[in-house]
C-alpha positions as CSV (number, residue, x, y, z in Angstrom):
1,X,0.0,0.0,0.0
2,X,2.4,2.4,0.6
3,X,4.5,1.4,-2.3
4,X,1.7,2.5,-4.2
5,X,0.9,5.6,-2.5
6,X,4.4,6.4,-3.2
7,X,4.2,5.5,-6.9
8,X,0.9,7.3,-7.5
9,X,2.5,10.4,-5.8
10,X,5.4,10.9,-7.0
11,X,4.7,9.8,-11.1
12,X,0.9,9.9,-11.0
13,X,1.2,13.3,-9.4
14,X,-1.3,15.7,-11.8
15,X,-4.0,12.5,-12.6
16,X,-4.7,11.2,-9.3
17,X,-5.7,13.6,-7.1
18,X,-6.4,14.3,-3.3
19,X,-10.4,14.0,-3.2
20,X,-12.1,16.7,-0.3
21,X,-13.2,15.0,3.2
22,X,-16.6,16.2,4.2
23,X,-17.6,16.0,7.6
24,X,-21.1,16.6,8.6
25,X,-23.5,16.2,11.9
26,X,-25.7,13.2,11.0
27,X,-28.3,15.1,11.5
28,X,-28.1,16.8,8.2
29,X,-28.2,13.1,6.2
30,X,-30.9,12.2,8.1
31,X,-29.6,10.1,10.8
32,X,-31.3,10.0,14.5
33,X,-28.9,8.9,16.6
34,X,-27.0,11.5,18.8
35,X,-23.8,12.9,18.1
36,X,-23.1,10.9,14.9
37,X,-20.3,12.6,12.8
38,X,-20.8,11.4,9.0
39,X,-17.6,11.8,6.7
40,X,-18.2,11.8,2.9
41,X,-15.1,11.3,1.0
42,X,-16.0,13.0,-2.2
43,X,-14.0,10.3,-4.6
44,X,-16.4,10.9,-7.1
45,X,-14.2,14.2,-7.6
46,X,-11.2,12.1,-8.6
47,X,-9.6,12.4,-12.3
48,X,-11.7,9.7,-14.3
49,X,-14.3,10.4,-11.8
50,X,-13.9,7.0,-9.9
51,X,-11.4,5.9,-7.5
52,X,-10.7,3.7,-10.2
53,X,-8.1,6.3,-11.3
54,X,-5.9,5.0,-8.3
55,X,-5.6,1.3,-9.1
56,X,-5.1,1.7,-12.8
57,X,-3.0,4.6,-12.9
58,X,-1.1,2.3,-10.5
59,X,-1.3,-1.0,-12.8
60,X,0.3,0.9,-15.6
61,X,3.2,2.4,-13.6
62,X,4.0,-0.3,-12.1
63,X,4.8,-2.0,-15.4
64,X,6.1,0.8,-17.7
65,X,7.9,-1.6,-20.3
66,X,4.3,-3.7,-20.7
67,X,2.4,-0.8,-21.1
68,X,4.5,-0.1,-24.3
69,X,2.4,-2.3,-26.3
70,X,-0.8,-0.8,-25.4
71,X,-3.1,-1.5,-22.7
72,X,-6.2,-3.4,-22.4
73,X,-9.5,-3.5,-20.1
74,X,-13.0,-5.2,-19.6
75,X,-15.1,-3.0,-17.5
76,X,-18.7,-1.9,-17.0
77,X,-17.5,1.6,-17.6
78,X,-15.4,3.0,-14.7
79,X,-12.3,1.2,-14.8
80,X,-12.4,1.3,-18.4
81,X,-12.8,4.8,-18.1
82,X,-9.9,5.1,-15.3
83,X,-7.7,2.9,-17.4
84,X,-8.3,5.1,-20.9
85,X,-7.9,8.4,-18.6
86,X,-4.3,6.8,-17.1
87,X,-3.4,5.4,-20.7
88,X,-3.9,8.9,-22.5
89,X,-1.7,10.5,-19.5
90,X,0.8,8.3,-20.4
91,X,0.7,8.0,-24.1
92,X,-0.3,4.9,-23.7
93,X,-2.9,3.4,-26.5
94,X,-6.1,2.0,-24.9
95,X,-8.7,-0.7,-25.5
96,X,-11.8,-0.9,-23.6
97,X,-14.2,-3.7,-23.8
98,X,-17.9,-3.1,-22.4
99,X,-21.1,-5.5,-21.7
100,X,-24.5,-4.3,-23.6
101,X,-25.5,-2.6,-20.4
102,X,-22.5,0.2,-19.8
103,X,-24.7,3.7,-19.4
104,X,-24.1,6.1,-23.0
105,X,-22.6,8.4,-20.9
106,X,-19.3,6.0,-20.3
107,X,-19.8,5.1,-23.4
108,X,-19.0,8.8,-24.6
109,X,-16.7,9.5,-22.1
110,X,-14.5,6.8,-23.5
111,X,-14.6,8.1,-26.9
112,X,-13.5,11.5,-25.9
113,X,-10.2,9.9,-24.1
114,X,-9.3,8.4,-26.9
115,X,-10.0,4.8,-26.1
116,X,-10.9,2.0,-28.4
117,X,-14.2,1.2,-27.6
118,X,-15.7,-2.9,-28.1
119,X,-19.3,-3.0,-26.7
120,X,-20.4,-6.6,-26.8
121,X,-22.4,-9.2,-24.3
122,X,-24.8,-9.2,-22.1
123,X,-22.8,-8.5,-18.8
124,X,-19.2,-7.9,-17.4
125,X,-18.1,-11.4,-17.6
126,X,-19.4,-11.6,-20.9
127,X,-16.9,-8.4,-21.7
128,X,-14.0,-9.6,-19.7
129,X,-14.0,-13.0,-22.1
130,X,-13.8,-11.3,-25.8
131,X,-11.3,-8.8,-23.8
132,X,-9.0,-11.6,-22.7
133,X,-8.9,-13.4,-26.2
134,X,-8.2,-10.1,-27.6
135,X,-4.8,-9.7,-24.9
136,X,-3.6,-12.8,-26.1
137,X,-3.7,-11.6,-29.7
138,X,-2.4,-7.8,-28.8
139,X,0.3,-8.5,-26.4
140,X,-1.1,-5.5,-24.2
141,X,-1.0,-4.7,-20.9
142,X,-4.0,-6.4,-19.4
143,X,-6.0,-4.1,-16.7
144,X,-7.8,-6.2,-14.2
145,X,-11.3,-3.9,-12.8
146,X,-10.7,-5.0,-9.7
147,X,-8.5,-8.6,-9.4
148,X,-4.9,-7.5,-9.4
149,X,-2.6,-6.8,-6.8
150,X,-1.7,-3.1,-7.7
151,X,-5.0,-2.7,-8.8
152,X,-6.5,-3.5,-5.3
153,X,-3.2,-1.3,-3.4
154,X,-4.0,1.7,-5.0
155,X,-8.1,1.8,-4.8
156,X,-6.2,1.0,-1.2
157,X,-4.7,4.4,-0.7
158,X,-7.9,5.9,-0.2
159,X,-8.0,4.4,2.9
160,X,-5.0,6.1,3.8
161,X,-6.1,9.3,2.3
162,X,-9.1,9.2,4.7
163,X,-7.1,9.0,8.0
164,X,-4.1,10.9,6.6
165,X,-7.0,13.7,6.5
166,X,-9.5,12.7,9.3
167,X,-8.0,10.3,11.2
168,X,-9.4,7.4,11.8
169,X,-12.7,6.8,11.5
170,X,-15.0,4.2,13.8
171,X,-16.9,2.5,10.7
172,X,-16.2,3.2,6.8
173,X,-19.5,1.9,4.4
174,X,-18.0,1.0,1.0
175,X,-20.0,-0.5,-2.6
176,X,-18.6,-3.6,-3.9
177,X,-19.3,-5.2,-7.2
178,X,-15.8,-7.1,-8.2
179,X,-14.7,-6.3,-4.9
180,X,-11.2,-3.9,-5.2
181,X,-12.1,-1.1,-3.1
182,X,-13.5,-2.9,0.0
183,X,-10.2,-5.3,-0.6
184,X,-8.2,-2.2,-0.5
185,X,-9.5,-0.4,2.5
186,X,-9.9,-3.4,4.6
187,X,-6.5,-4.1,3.7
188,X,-5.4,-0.9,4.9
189,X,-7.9,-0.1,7.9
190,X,-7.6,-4.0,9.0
191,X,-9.6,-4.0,12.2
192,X,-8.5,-0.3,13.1
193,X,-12.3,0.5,11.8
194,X,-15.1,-1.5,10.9
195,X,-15.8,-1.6,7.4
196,X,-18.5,-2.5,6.2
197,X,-19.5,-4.0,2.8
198,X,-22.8,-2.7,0.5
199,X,-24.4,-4.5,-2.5
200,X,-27.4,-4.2,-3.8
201,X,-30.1,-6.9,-3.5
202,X,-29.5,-8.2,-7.4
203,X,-25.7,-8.0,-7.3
204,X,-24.8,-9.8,-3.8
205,X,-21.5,-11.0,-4.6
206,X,-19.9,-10.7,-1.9
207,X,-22.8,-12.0,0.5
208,X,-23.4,-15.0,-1.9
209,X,-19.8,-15.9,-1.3
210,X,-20.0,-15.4,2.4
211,X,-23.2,-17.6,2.5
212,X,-21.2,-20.3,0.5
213,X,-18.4,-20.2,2.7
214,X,-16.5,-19.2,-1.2
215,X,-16.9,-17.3,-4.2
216,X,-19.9,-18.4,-6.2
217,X,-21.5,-16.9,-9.6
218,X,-24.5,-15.0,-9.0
219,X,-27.1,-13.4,-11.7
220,X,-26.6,-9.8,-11.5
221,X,-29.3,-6.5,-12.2
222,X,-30.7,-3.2,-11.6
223,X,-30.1,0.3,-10.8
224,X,-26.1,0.2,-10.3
225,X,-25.1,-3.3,-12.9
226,X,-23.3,-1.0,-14.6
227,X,-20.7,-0.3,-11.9
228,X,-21.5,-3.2,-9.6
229,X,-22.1,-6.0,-12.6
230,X,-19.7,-8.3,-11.7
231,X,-21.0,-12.1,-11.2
232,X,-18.4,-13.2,-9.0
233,X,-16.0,-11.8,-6.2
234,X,-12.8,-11.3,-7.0
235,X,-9.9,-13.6,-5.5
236,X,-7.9,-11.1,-3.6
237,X,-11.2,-9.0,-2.2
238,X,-12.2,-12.7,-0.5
239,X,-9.1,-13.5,0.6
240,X,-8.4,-10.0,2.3
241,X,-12.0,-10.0,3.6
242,X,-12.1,-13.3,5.6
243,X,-10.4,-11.9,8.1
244,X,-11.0,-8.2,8.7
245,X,-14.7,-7.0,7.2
246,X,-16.8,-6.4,9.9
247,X,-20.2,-6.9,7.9
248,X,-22.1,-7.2,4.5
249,X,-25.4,-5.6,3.8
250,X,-27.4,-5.8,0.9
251,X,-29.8,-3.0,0.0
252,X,-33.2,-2.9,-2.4
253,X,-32.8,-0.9,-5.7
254,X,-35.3,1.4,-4.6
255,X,-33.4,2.5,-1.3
256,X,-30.5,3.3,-3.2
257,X,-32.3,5.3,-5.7
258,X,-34.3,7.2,-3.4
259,X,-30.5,8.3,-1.7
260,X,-28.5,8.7,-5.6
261,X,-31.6,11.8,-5.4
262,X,-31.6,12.9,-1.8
263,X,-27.4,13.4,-3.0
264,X,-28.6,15.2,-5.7
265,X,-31.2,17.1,-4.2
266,X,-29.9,18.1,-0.6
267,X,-26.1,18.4,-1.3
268,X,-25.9,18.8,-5.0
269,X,-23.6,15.9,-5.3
270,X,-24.2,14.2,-9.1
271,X,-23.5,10.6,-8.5
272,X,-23.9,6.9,-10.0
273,X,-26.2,4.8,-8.4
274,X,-23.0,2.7,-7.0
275,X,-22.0,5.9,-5.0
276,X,-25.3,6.5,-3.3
277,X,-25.5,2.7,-1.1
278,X,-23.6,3.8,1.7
279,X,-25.7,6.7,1.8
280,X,-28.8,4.4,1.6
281,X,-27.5,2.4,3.9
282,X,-27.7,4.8,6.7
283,X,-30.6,6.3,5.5
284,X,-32.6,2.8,5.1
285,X,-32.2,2.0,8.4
286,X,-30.1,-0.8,7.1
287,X,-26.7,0.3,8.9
288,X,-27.3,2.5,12.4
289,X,-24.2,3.9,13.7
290,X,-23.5,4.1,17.9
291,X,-23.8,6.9,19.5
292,X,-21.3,9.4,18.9
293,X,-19.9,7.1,15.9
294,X,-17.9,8.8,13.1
295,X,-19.1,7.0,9.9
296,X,-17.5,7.2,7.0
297,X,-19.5,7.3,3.4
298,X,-17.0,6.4,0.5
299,X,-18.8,8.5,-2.6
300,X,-17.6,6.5,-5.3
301,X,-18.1,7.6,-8.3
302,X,-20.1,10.2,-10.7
303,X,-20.0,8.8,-14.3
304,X,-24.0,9.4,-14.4
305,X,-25.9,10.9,-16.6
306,X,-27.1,14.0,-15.8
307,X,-30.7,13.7,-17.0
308,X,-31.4,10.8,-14.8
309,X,-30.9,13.0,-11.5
310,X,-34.4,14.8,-12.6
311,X,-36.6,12.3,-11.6
Protein backbone atom coordinates (compact mmCIF):
# COMPACT_ATOMS: atom_id res chain seq x y z
CA UNK A 1 0.00 0.00 0.00
CA UNK A 2 2.36 2.44 0.63
CA UNK A 3 4.49 1.39 -2.30
CA UNK A 4 1.70 2.51 -4.15
CA UNK A 5 0.88 5.58 -2.51
CA UNK A 6 4.39 6.43 -3.16
CA UNK A 7 4.21 5.52 -6.87
CA UNK A 8 0.91 7.31 -7.53
CA UNK A 9 2.51 10.42 -5.77
CA UNK A 10 5.40 10.89 -7.00
CA UNK A 11 4.74 9.75 -11.08
CA UNK A 12 0.89 9.87 -10.99
CA UNK A 13 1.20 13.32 -9.36
CA UNK A 14 -1.28 15.72 -11.77
CA UNK A 15 -4.03 12.51 -12.61
CA UNK A 16 -4.68 11.24 -9.34
CA UNK A 17 -5.66 13.58 -7.07
CA UNK A 18 -6.44 14.35 -3.32
CA UNK A 19 -10.39 13.96 -3.21
CA UNK A 20 -12.10 16.66 -0.29
CA UNK A 21 -13.16 15.00 3.22
CA UNK A 22 -16.61 16.25 4.20
CA UNK A 23 -17.58 16.01 7.65
CA UNK A 24 -21.13 16.59 8.57
CA UNK A 25 -23.54 16.15 11.88
CA UNK A 26 -25.68 13.19 10.95
CA UNK A 27 -28.29 15.06 11.53
CA UNK A 28 -28.08 16.84 8.18
CA UNK A 29 -28.22 13.10 6.18
CA UNK A 30 -30.88 12.24 8.07
CA UNK A 31 -29.61 10.11 10.78
CA UNK A 32 -31.29 9.99 14.50
CA UNK A 33 -28.88 8.92 16.57
CA UNK A 34 -27.03 11.50 18.84
CA UNK A 35 -23.85 12.87 18.13
CA UNK A 36 -23.15 10.93 14.91
CA UNK A 37 -20.33 12.60 12.82
CA UNK A 38 -20.84 11.38 9.02
CA UNK A 39 -17.65 11.81 6.72
CA UNK A 40 -18.17 11.79 2.87
CA UNK A 41 -15.07 11.35 0.97
CA UNK A 42 -16.04 12.98 -2.19
CA UNK A 43 -14.03 10.28 -4.63
CA UNK A 44 -16.36 10.90 -7.07
CA UNK A 45 -14.25 14.18 -7.60
CA UNK A 46 -11.20 12.14 -8.63
CA UNK A 47 -9.64 12.36 -12.29
CA UNK A 48 -11.71 9.71 -14.35
CA UNK A 49 -14.25 10.44 -11.83
CA UNK A 50 -13.92 7.02 -9.94
CA UNK A 51 -11.42 5.92 -7.50
CA UNK A 52 -10.69 3.72 -10.24
CA UNK A 53 -8.09 6.30 -11.28
CA UNK A 54 -5.93 4.96 -8.27
CA UNK A 55 -5.65 1.27 -9.10
CA UNK A 56 -5.10 1.74 -12.77
CA UNK A 57 -2.98 4.58 -12.91
CA UNK A 58 -1.10 2.27 -10.52
CA UNK A 59 -1.30 -0.98 -12.79
CA UNK A 60 0.33 0.86 -15.59
CA UNK A 61 3.15 2.36 -13.56
CA UNK A 62 4.04 -0.34 -12.15
CA UNK A 63 4.76 -1.99 -15.39
CA UNK A 64 6.07 0.82 -17.67
CA UNK A 65 7.89 -1.58 -20.31
CA UNK A 66 4.33 -3.66 -20.74
CA UNK A 67 2.43 -0.75 -21.10
CA UNK A 68 4.49 -0.07 -24.27
CA UNK A 69 2.45 -2.29 -26.33
CA UNK A 70 -0.76 -0.80 -25.37
CA UNK A 71 -3.06 -1.55 -22.69
CA UNK A 72 -6.22 -3.37 -22.42
CA UNK A 73 -9.49 -3.50 -20.09
CA UNK A 74 -13.04 -5.16 -19.56
CA UNK A 75 -15.14 -3.01 -17.54
CA UNK A 76 -18.65 -1.86 -16.98
CA UNK A 77 -17.47 1.62 -17.62
CA UNK A 78 -15.40 3.04 -14.66
CA UNK A 79 -12.26 1.23 -14.79
CA UNK A 80 -12.37 1.33 -18.44
CA UNK A 81 -12.79 4.82 -18.10
CA UNK A 82 -9.91 5.12 -15.30
CA UNK A 83 -7.73 2.89 -17.43
CA UNK A 84 -8.28 5.07 -20.88
CA UNK A 85 -7.87 8.44 -18.61
CA UNK A 86 -4.27 6.80 -17.07
CA UNK A 87 -3.43 5.37 -20.67
CA UNK A 88 -3.88 8.93 -22.48
CA UNK A 89 -1.71 10.51 -19.46
CA UNK A 90 0.83 8.27 -20.36
CA UNK A 91 0.73 8.03 -24.05
CA UNK A 92 -0.35 4.85 -23.68
CA UNK A 93 -2.94 3.39 -26.47
CA UNK A 94 -6.06 2.00 -24.94
CA UNK A 95 -8.66 -0.65 -25.51
CA UNK A 96 -11.84 -0.95 -23.57
CA UNK A 97 -14.15 -3.71 -23.78
CA UNK A 98 -17.91 -3.08 -22.38
CA UNK A 99 -21.07 -5.48 -21.72
CA UNK A 100 -24.46 -4.28 -23.64
CA UNK A 101 -25.48 -2.64 -20.39
CA UNK A 102 -22.52 0.15 -19.83
CA UNK A 103 -24.69 3.66 -19.39
CA UNK A 104 -24.10 6.06 -22.99
CA UNK A 105 -22.59 8.38 -20.93
CA UNK A 106 -19.32 6.02 -20.32
CA UNK A 107 -19.79 5.14 -23.38
CA UNK A 108 -19.04 8.81 -24.65
CA UNK A 109 -16.73 9.46 -22.14
CA UNK A 110 -14.54 6.82 -23.46
CA UNK A 111 -14.60 8.14 -26.89
CA UNK A 112 -13.51 11.52 -25.89
CA UNK A 113 -10.17 9.87 -24.12
CA UNK A 114 -9.30 8.35 -26.87
CA UNK A 115 -9.95 4.75 -26.12
CA UNK A 116 -10.93 2.00 -28.42
CA UNK A 117 -14.21 1.15 -27.59
CA UNK A 118 -15.65 -2.91 -28.13
CA UNK A 119 -19.27 -2.96 -26.66
CA UNK A 120 -20.44 -6.55 -26.76
CA UNK A 121 -22.37 -9.24 -24.28
CA UNK A 122 -24.79 -9.20 -22.13
CA UNK A 123 -22.78 -8.53 -18.82
CA UNK A 124 -19.16 -7.95 -17.38
CA UNK A 125 -18.07 -11.37 -17.61
CA UNK A 126 -19.39 -11.56 -20.88
CA UNK A 127 -16.89 -8.43 -21.71
CA UNK A 128 -14.00 -9.61 -19.72
CA UNK A 129 -13.98 -13.02 -22.06
CA UNK A 130 -13.80 -11.28 -25.76
CA UNK A 131 -11.29 -8.82 -23.75
CA UNK A 132 -9.05 -11.58 -22.72
CA UNK A 133 -8.91 -13.35 -26.22
CA UNK A 134 -8.19 -10.11 -27.62
CA UNK A 135 -4.77 -9.69 -24.90
CA UNK A 136 -3.61 -12.83 -26.13
CA UNK A 137 -3.66 -11.63 -29.66
CA UNK A 138 -2.37 -7.82 -28.78
CA UNK A 139 0.30 -8.53 -26.35
CA UNK A 140 -1.08 -5.48 -24.21
CA UNK A 141 -1.01 -4.72 -20.86
CA UNK A 142 -3.96 -6.43 -19.37
CA UNK A 143 -5.97 -4.12 -16.75
CA UNK A 144 -7.83 -6.20 -14.21
CA UNK A 145 -11.27 -3.93 -12.78
CA UNK A 146 -10.73 -4.99 -9.68
CA UNK A 147 -8.50 -8.60 -9.45
CA UNK A 148 -4.92 -7.55 -9.38
CA UNK A 149 -2.62 -6.82 -6.79
CA UNK A 150 -1.67 -3.15 -7.69
CA UNK A 151 -5.01 -2.67 -8.82
CA UNK A 152 -6.46 -3.54 -5.32
CA UNK A 153 -3.18 -1.25 -3.37
CA UNK A 154 -3.98 1.71 -5.04
CA UNK A 155 -8.14 1.80 -4.83
CA UNK A 156 -6.24 0.98 -1.24
CA UNK A 157 -4.70 4.41 -0.71
CA UNK A 158 -7.92 5.90 -0.25
CA UNK A 159 -7.96 4.40 2.90
CA UNK A 160 -4.98 6.12 3.83
CA UNK A 161 -6.09 9.30 2.27
CA UNK A 162 -9.09 9.25 4.73
CA UNK A 163 -7.06 9.01 8.04
CA UNK A 164 -4.07 10.93 6.61
CA UNK A 165 -7.04 13.72 6.50
CA UNK A 166 -9.47 12.66 9.28
CA UNK A 167 -8.03 10.34 11.15
CA UNK A 168 -9.43 7.40 11.84
CA UNK A 169 -12.66 6.75 11.52
CA UNK A 170 -14.97 4.21 13.84
CA UNK A 171 -16.90 2.46 10.67
CA UNK A 172 -16.22 3.15 6.80
CA UNK A 173 -19.48 1.88 4.40
CA UNK A 174 -17.96 1.05 1.04
CA UNK A 175 -19.98 -0.49 -2.58
CA UNK A 176 -18.63 -3.61 -3.91
CA UNK A 177 -19.31 -5.23 -7.16
CA UNK A 178 -15.76 -7.07 -8.16
CA UNK A 179 -14.67 -6.28 -4.87
CA UNK A 180 -11.25 -3.93 -5.21
CA UNK A 181 -12.07 -1.13 -3.07
CA UNK A 182 -13.51 -2.93 -0.03
CA UNK A 183 -10.24 -5.30 -0.56
CA UNK A 184 -8.22 -2.19 -0.49
CA UNK A 185 -9.53 -0.36 2.46
CA UNK A 186 -9.95 -3.42 4.58
CA UNK A 187 -6.55 -4.13 3.67
CA UNK A 188 -5.43 -0.85 4.86
CA UNK A 189 -7.91 -0.08 7.86
CA UNK A 190 -7.57 -3.98 9.02
CA UNK A 191 -9.61 -4.04 12.19
CA UNK A 192 -8.53 -0.26 13.06
CA UNK A 193 -12.28 0.51 11.80
CA UNK A 194 -15.10 -1.48 10.86
CA UNK A 195 -15.77 -1.55 7.38
CA UNK A 196 -18.51 -2.54 6.17
CA UNK A 197 -19.51 -4.03 2.76
CA UNK A 198 -22.80 -2.75 0.48
CA UNK A 199 -24.44 -4.49 -2.47
CA UNK A 200 -27.38 -4.19 -3.79
CA UNK A 201 -30.09 -6.94 -3.45
CA UNK A 202 -29.48 -8.18 -7.38
CA UNK A 203 -25.70 -8.00 -7.30
CA UNK A 204 -24.77 -9.79 -3.83
CA UNK A 205 -21.52 -11.03 -4.64
CA UNK A 206 -19.95 -10.70 -1.88
CA UNK A 207 -22.75 -12.05 0.46
CA UNK A 208 -23.39 -15.02 -1.90
CA UNK A 209 -19.80 -15.94 -1.34
CA UNK A 210 -20.02 -15.44 2.38
CA UNK A 211 -23.18 -17.57 2.55
CA UNK A 212 -21.24 -20.30 0.47
CA UNK A 213 -18.43 -20.16 2.71
CA UNK A 214 -16.50 -19.22 -1.20
CA UNK A 215 -16.89 -17.34 -4.24
CA UNK A 216 -19.87 -18.36 -6.23
CA UNK A 217 -21.51 -16.95 -9.62
CA UNK A 218 -24.52 -15.04 -9.01
CA UNK A 219 -27.05 -13.44 -11.67
CA UNK A 220 -26.59 -9.75 -11.54
CA UNK A 221 -29.26 -6.53 -12.15
CA UNK A 222 -30.66 -3.18 -11.55
CA UNK A 223 -30.11 0.26 -10.85
CA UNK A 224 -26.11 0.20 -10.26
CA UNK A 225 -25.05 -3.33 -12.90
CA UNK A 226 -23.31 -1.00 -14.59
CA UNK A 227 -20.74 -0.25 -11.92
CA UNK A 228 -21.46 -3.22 -9.58
CA UNK A 229 -22.11 -6.04 -12.57
CA UNK A 230 -19.74 -8.33 -11.68
CA UNK A 231 -21.04 -12.12 -11.17
CA UNK A 232 -18.36 -13.23 -8.96
CA UNK A 233 -16.03 -11.82 -6.19
CA UNK A 234 -12.76 -11.26 -6.97
CA UNK A 235 -9.85 -13.61 -5.47
CA UNK A 236 -7.89 -11.12 -3.63
CA UNK A 237 -11.18 -9.03 -2.18
CA UNK A 238 -12.19 -12.69 -0.55
CA UNK A 239 -9.07 -13.46 0.61
CA UNK A 240 -8.42 -10.00 2.30
CA UNK A 241 -12.05 -10.00 3.65
CA UNK A 242 -12.11 -13.32 5.57
CA UNK A 243 -10.38 -11.85 8.12
CA UNK A 244 -11.03 -8.22 8.65
CA UNK A 245 -14.67 -7.04 7.24
CA UNK A 246 -16.76 -6.39 9.88
CA UNK A 247 -20.17 -6.89 7.87
CA UNK A 248 -22.15 -7.16 4.45
CA UNK A 249 -25.39 -5.62 3.82
CA UNK A 250 -27.40 -5.76 0.89
CA UNK A 251 -29.84 -3.01 0.05
CA UNK A 252 -33.23 -2.90 -2.43
CA UNK A 253 -32.79 -0.85 -5.72
CA UNK A 254 -35.30 1.43 -4.64
CA UNK A 255 -33.37 2.51 -1.30
CA UNK A 256 -30.48 3.34 -3.21
CA UNK A 257 -32.33 5.34 -5.70
CA UNK A 258 -34.32 7.23 -3.35
CA UNK A 259 -30.51 8.28 -1.68
CA UNK A 260 -28.54 8.66 -5.61
CA UNK A 261 -31.55 11.76 -5.42
CA UNK A 262 -31.62 12.89 -1.76
CA UNK A 263 -27.35 13.44 -3.01
CA UNK A 264 -28.57 15.15 -5.71
CA UNK A 265 -31.22 17.08 -4.20
CA UNK A 266 -29.95 18.09 -0.58
CA UNK A 267 -26.14 18.42 -1.29
CA UNK A 268 -25.94 18.79 -4.97
CA UNK A 269 -23.64 15.95 -5.26
CA UNK A 270 -24.23 14.22 -9.07
CA UNK A 271 -23.51 10.57 -8.53
CA UNK A 272 -23.92 6.90 -9.97
CA UNK A 273 -26.17 4.80 -8.41
CA UNK A 274 -22.96 2.74 -7.01
CA UNK A 275 -22.05 5.93 -4.96
CA UNK A 276 -25.28 6.49 -3.33
CA UNK A 277 -25.49 2.70 -1.07
CA UNK A 278 -23.61 3.77 1.72
CA UNK A 279 -25.71 6.66 1.84
CA UNK A 280 -28.80 4.43 1.62
CA UNK A 281 -27.51 2.37 3.95
CA UNK A 282 -27.72 4.84 6.72
CA UNK A 283 -30.63 6.27 5.47
CA UNK A 284 -32.65 2.76 5.08
CA UNK A 285 -32.17 2.02 8.37
CA UNK A 286 -30.15 -0.81 7.09
CA UNK A 287 -26.74 0.25 8.93
CA UNK A 288 -27.35 2.50 12.39
CA UNK A 289 -24.20 3.94 13.71
CA UNK A 290 -23.54 4.07 17.89
CA UNK A 291 -23.80 6.87 19.50
CA UNK A 292 -21.29 9.37 18.85
CA UNK A 293 -19.85 7.12 15.93
CA UNK A 294 -17.90 8.78 13.14
CA UNK A 295 -19.08 6.96 9.89
CA UNK A 296 -17.51 7.24 6.97
CA UNK A 297 -19.50 7.26 3.37
CA UNK A 298 -17.03 6.38 0.46
CA UNK A 299 -18.79 8.53 -2.57
CA UNK A 300 -17.63 6.48 -5.35
CA UNK A 301 -18.14 7.62 -8.32
CA UNK A 302 -20.06 10.17 -10.68
CA UNK A 303 -20.00 8.82 -14.31
CA UNK A 304 -24.04 9.39 -14.39
CA UNK A 305 -25.91 10.93 -16.59
CA UNK A 306 -27.13 14.04 -15.83
CA UNK A 307 -30.66 13.73 -17.04
CA UNK A 308 -31.44 10.77 -14.76
CA UNK A 309 -30.92 13.05 -11.54
CA UNK A 310 -34.38 14.82 -12.59
CA UNK A 311 -36.64 12.34 -11.57
Amino acid sequence: MEQAATRLSEQGRGYVRQTPLWKLPGDALGVTQPGVQVWLKLEQLQASGSFKARGMMNRLLAHPQAAERGVIVASGGNAGIATAGAAQALGVPCEVFLPEISSPAKQARLASLGARVVVGGAAYADALAACLARQKETGALLTHAYDQPEVVAGAGTLGREVEAQGGLPDSVLVSVGGGGLVGGLTAWFERRARVVALEPELAPTLHSARAAGEPVDVDVGGVAADSLGARRIGALAWEITQSHLHDAILLSDADIRAAQLWLWRELKLAVEPAAALPLAALQSGRYRPSEGEQVCLIVCGANVDPATLNA
